[in-house]
Structure formats: C-alpha cells, structure tokens
N, C-alpha and C positions, 0 to 999 in steps of 0.2 A: 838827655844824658843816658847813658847806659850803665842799666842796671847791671850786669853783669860782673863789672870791674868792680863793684862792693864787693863782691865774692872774696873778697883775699882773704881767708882764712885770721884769725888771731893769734898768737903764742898758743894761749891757754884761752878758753870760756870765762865771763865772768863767773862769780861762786853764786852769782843769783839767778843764771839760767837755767832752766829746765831739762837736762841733759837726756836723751833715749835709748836706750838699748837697739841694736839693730832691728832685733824683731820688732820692738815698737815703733821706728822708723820705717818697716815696710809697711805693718797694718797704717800707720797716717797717712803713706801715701797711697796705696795698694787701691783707694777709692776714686782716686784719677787714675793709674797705670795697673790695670791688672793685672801685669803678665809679671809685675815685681815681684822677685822674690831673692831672699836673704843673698842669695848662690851669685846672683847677679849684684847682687850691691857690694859683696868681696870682690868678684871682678872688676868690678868699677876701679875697687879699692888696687887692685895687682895694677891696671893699668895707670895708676899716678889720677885719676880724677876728684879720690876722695879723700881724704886724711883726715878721719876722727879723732879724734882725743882719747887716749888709754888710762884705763884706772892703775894703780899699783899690779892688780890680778890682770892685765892685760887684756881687760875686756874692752871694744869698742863701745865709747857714748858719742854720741851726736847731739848736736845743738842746735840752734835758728841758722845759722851760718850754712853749715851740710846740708838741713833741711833745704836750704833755697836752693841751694848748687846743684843738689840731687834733682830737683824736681825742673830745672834749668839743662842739665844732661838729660833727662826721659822724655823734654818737650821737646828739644833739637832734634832726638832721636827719632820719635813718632812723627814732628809736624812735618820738619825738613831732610831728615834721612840724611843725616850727616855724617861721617865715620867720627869715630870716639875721638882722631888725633885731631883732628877739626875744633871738633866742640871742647876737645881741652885747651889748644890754643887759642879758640874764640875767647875764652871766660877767663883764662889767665891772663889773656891781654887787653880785657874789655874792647876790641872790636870787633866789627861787624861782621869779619874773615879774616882767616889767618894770612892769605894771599890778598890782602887789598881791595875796594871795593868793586874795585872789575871784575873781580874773579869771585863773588861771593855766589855760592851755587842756587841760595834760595833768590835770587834776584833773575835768573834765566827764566829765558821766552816759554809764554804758556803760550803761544798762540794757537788756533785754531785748525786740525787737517786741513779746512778745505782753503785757507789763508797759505798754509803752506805748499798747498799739489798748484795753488794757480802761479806763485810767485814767479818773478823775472829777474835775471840779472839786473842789476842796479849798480854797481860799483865797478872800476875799472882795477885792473891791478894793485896799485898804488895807491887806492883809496883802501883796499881791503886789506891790505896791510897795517896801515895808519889806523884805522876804525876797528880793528880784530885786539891791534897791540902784539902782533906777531911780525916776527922780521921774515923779509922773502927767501930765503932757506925751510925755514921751518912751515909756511905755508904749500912751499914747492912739492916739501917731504909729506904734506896730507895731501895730494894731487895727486903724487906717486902712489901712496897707499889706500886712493879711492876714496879719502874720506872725506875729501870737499871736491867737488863737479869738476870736472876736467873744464877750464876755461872756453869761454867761444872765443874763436877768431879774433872777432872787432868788435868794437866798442864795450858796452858794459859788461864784462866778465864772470862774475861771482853775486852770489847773491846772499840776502841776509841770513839765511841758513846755514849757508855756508861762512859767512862770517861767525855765526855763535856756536858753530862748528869747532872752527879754529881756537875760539875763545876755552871753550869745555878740553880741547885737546892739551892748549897750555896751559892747563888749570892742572889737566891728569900729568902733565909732563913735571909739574912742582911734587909731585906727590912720589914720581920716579913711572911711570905708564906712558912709555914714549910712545908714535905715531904705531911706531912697529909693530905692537904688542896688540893696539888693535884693527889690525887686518881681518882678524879672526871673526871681529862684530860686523866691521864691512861686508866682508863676503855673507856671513848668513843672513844680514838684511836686504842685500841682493838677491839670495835666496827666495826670502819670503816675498819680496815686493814680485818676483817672476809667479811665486803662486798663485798670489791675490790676483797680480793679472792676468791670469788663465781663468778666475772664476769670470772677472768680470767685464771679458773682453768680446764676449758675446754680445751683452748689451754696448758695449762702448763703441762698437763699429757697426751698429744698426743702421741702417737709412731712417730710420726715424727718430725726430730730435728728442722727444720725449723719453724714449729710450737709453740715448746716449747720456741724457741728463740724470736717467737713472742711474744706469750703470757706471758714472763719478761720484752721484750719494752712497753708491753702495761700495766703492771701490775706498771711498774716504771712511766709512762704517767696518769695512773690514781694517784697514791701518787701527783706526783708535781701538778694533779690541785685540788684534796681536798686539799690540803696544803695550797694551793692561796689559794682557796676559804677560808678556816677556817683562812687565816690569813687578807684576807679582811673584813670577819663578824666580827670575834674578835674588829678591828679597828670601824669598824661601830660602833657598840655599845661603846666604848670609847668615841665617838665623843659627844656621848649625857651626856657623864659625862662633858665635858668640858664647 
C-alpha cells in the first residue's frame, strides 16, 4: 500500500497533537536534509505542497501529518529529482506517477555505457511503436528531430534506446516540452559525442586489438563523466530557479 495517500491532510490537528512552529520543523528535519531552510519550507508552502494549520495570530504550526509530507517532498527531491508538480501530484493521488506507471521517471533504464555503445536494433517499426506506447507520427517527429536513430533499411529498425527515448520524450510531451524544443540537446550531444571521438579515435583505429579495446574503455569512461558532468550542471542551474 502506499504510504503517501495517508497524506491527505485533516480539517484541524487533533487538540492532543504536538503542533511546531516552522523553525522547529526545519531544526527536526534539517538532520536528514541540510540545505533546509525556513525560506524553502514557505516555498513549498506558495507552491500548494504544504498547508499547515494557523493560529488566531497567523502563525504557521505543523503537525505529524506535515511532518511526513515534508519530509516525503525532500526525499522525492534528493533521491529521484522530481520537479515539485510531480511530487505534488504523486502524494495527492497516492500513486506511483502522476502520468501512469509507464511513464514513472524513477523506474527508467540505468543501464550500463558499455550495454549501451554495443546495442542492436532489435524491433521493427511496429513493434517500437506498440513497446514505446507512442503512435507513428510522434515517433516519426523524434527521427525528424534526431532524437531516436534514423531507421535502417530492413529488418529490425530501432533499438531499446531508442525506445526509452521515445518513452522520456512522451513523458516531456505531458508536461508541455514537445520533440521541437529539444533539438537543442540533440545537436550538443552530437557535439560532444564528435569530441570524445577525436580524443579516442587514435586508439580506436590501431591495428592492434588491445588498443582498440582500449580506446572503447576509454571512449565509454569519457561518456559516463560528461554525462555526470552535464547532469550536475543541469542541476546547478535548477537550484537557482528554486
């Protein structure tokens, strides 16, 4: 069962609960999440996540009830990097995602570089349609805009990459970030993938196999740390929206 659908708030607190003042609600949690602070728990509050209970003097108290909620919005936020509209729709609806559980973003492929640079086509048109849950229009329109493999000829077409491709695409498309919008990430991880192989294109076309077998550890070792890198930057800059 999911805990989160307990969340639904009461009218009022019972008169026997322990009620907190904000500031004493960041110090209780502030020892799991350190970056809490007051500034941020009003935010929460502006964006519809939190709704404490007011005294006659308008001061905020919180109860067991906030306490869970809150500390259920800062784990979303740290473990799975969800956006705020996310995790208020998860916990107000008690499910798993607000888009279904095809679309839940913590449930996408960790697989491995060097899983991903060998992979093969594997699905024909028609299957990667049916298996994505995207209709052939809107897969057409990420072919067009680079962001899943331009098909081969014959036989099997597309591959699983490319399927959870299309999956993260209609996911951004529920949220209003249609195909169009990211061409902009296509072309600079084009970009980068032509740098990386200028570093390691030396070893990669050696007549020696040992070599070439380097220069794909290395060429996979440089992917996972732009990767990091572009997904710590990314996050930096979010911060400053918050």
């Amino acid at each position: 069962m999911d805990t989160t659908s307990q969340d639904v708030r009461p009218d009022s607190p019972p008169k026997s609960e322990r009620l907190l003042t904000i500031g004493q609600l960041v110090a209780l949690l502030r020892q799991e999440f350190a970056d809490l602070s007051i500034t941020k728990v009003r935010y929460l509050e502006d964006r519809g996540l939190l709704s404490p209970a007011r005294t006659s003097g308008r001061y905020r108290k919180y109860g067991a009830t906030d306490v869970r909620r809150l500390r259920t919005i800062l784990t979303l936020q740290r473990d799975e990097f969800l956006p705020l509209e996310v995790i208020r729709q998860r916990i107000d609806r008690g499910t798993g995602s607000p888009l279904g559980q095809a679309y839940d973003a913590s449930a996408l492929s960790t697989r491995s570089g060097a899983s991903l640079m060998h992979e093969q086509p594997s699905y024909t048109w028609e299957e990667a349609c049916e298996a994505s849950a995207v209709d052939d229009e809107f897969l057409r329109t990420l072919v067009d805009y680079r962001i899943v493999d331009r098909p081969a000829p014959s036989g099997p077409v597309l591959s699983e990459s490319d399927l959870e491709a299309a999956r993260i695409c209609h996911m951004l498309a529920r949220f209003g970030v249609e195909p169009r919008n990211l061409r902009l990430l296509s072309s600079s991880v084009e970009r980068e993938a032509a740098l990386l192989g200028q570093v390691a294109t030396p070893a990669l076309r050696s007549t020696h196999a040992d070599k070439r077998e380097y220069g794909e550890k290395m060429l996979e070792d440089l992917g996972a740390l732009f990767s990091r890198l572009a997904h710590l930057l990314l996050y930096r800059e979010l911060r400053k929206l918050l």
